[in-house]
C-alpha positions as CSV (number, residue, x, y, z in Angstrom):
1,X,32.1,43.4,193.5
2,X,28.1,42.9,194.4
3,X,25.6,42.8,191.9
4,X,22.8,44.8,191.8
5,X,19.8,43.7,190.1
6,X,19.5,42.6,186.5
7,X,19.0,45.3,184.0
8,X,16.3,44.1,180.8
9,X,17.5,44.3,177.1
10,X,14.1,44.5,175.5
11,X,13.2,42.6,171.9
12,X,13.8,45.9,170.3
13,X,17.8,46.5,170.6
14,X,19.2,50.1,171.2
15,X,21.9,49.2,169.6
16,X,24.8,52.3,168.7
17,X,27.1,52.4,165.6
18,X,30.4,54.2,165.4
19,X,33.2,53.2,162.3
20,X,36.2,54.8,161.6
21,X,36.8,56.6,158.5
22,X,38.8,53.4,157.2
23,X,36.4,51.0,158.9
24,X,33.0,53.0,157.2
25,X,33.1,51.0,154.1
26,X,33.0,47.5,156.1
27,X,30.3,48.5,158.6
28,X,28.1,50.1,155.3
29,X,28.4,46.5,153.5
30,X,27.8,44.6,156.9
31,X,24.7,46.6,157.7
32,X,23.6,46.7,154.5
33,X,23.6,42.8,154.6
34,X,22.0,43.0,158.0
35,X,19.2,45.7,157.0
36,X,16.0,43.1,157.8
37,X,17.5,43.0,161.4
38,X,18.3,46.4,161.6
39,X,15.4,47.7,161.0
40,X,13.8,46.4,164.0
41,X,15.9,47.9,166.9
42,X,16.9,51.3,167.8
43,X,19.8,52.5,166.2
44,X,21.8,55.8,167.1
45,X,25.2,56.3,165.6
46,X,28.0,59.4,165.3
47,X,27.7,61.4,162.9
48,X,29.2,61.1,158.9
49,X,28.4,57.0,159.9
50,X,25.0,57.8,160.8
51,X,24.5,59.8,157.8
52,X,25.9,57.3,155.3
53,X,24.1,54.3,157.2
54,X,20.7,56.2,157.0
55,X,20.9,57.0,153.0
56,X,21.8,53.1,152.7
57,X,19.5,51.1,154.7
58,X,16.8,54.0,153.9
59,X,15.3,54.0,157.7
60,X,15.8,56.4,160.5
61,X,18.8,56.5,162.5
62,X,19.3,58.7,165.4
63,X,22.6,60.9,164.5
64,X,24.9,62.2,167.3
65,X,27.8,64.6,166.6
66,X,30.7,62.9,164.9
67,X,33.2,60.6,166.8
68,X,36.1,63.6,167.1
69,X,33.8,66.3,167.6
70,X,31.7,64.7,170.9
71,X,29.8,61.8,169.2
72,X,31.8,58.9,171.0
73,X,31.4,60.8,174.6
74,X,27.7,61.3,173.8
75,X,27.2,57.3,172.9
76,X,29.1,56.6,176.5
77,X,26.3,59.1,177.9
78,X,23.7,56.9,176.9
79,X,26.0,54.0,178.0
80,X,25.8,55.4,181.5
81,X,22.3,56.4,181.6
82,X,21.3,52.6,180.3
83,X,20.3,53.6,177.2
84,X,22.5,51.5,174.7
85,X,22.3,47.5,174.8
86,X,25.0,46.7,172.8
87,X,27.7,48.8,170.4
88,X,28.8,47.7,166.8
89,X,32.3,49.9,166.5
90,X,34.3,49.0,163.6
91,X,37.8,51.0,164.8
92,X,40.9,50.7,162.6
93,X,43.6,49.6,164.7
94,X,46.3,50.9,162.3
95,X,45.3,54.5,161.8
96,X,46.1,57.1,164.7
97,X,42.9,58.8,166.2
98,X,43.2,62.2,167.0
99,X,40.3,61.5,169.5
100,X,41.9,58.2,170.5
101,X,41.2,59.4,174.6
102,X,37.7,59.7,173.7
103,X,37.6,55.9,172.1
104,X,39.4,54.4,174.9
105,X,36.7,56.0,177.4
106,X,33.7,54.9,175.2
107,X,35.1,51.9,175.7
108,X,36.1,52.0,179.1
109,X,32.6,52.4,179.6
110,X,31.2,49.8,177.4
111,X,33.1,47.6,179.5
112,X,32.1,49.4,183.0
113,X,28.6,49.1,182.4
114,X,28.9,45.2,181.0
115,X,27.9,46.6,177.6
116,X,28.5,44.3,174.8
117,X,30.8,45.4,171.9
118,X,31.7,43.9,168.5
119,X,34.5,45.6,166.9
120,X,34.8,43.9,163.6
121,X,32.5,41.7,161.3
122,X,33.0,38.4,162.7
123,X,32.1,39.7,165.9
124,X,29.4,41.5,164.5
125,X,28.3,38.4,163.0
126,X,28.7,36.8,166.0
127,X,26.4,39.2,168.3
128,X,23.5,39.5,165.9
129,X,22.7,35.9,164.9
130,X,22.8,35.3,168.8
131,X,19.8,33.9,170.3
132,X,19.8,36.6,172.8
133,X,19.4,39.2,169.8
134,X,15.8,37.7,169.6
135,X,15.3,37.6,173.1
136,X,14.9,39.8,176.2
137,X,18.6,39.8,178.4
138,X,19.0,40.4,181.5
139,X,22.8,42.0,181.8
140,X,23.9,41.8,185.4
141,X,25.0,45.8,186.6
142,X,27.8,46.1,189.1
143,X,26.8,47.6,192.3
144,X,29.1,50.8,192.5
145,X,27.4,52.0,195.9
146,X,30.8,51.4,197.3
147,X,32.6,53.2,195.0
148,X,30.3,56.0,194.7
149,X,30.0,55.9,198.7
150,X,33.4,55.5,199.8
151,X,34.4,58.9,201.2
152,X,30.9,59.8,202.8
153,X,31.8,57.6,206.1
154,X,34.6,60.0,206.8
155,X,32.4,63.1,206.2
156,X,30.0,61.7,208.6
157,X,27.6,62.4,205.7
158,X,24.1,60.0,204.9
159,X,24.7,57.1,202.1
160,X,22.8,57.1,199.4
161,X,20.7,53.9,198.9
162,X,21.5,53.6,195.6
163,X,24.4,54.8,193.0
């Protein structure tokens, strides 16, 4: 697959937050640790996690809908419309999700979209004390223009320049 051009990370992260209900605890004491960096990016997170990481780190944080109810389809939104840089989701791999399809799609596109992800606290670790996290990044997009084009040829229809 082509490359299209580089997309820019900025200083200031948009970064989004999602824990399961078994995971909350963790990502609470890991941002809690983390606050000082925190505070300078953009956070956004679903719902009761957004809540409870707001009234703990005592800043702003944009709240979506909760994970179940929307909240993990709305953070792949803002995947697709390049406006998250990386995702912190602490998931419990030993629980059942009755919103698992949703999960698996957020992270589908987290994946599409070359969207970092840390899904525990070593990886967490890991992302933030990264000299990128300091520094603009240029993530390389795939081109989908293929994709998103393959069909018109056979309508006879115009291609769009760009997907």
């Amino acid at each position: 697959m082509t490359r299209t051009k580089p997309e820019t990370a900025a200083l200031r992260k948009r970064i989004a937050l999602v824990a399961h209900d078994n995971k909350k605890k963790d990502l609470l004491e890991w941002a809690q640790y983390n606050r000082d960096l925190l505070v300078q990016h953009e956070l956004c997170a679903t719902g009761t996690t957004g809540t409870l990481l707001e009234m703990a780190l005592g800043f702003h944080i944009e709240k979506l809908r909760s994970g179940p109810l929307g909240g993990d389809q709305q953070i792949g939104a803002k995947i697709a419309e390049g406006k998250i840089d990386f995702i912190l989701f602490f998931w419990d791999p030993l629980e059942p999700q009755p919103h698992d399809p949703d999960v698996k799609a957020l992270l589908r596109l987290a994946v599409v979209w070359n969207i970092p992800v840390a899904c525990n606290r070593a990886t967490a670790d890991f992302m933030v004390t990264s000299p990128l996290m300091n520094e603009r990044y240029e993530r390389l997009l795939p081109d989908f223009t293929p994709h998103v084009n393959r069909f018109a040829a056979e309508r006879n229809e115009p291609v769009p320049e760009s997907a």
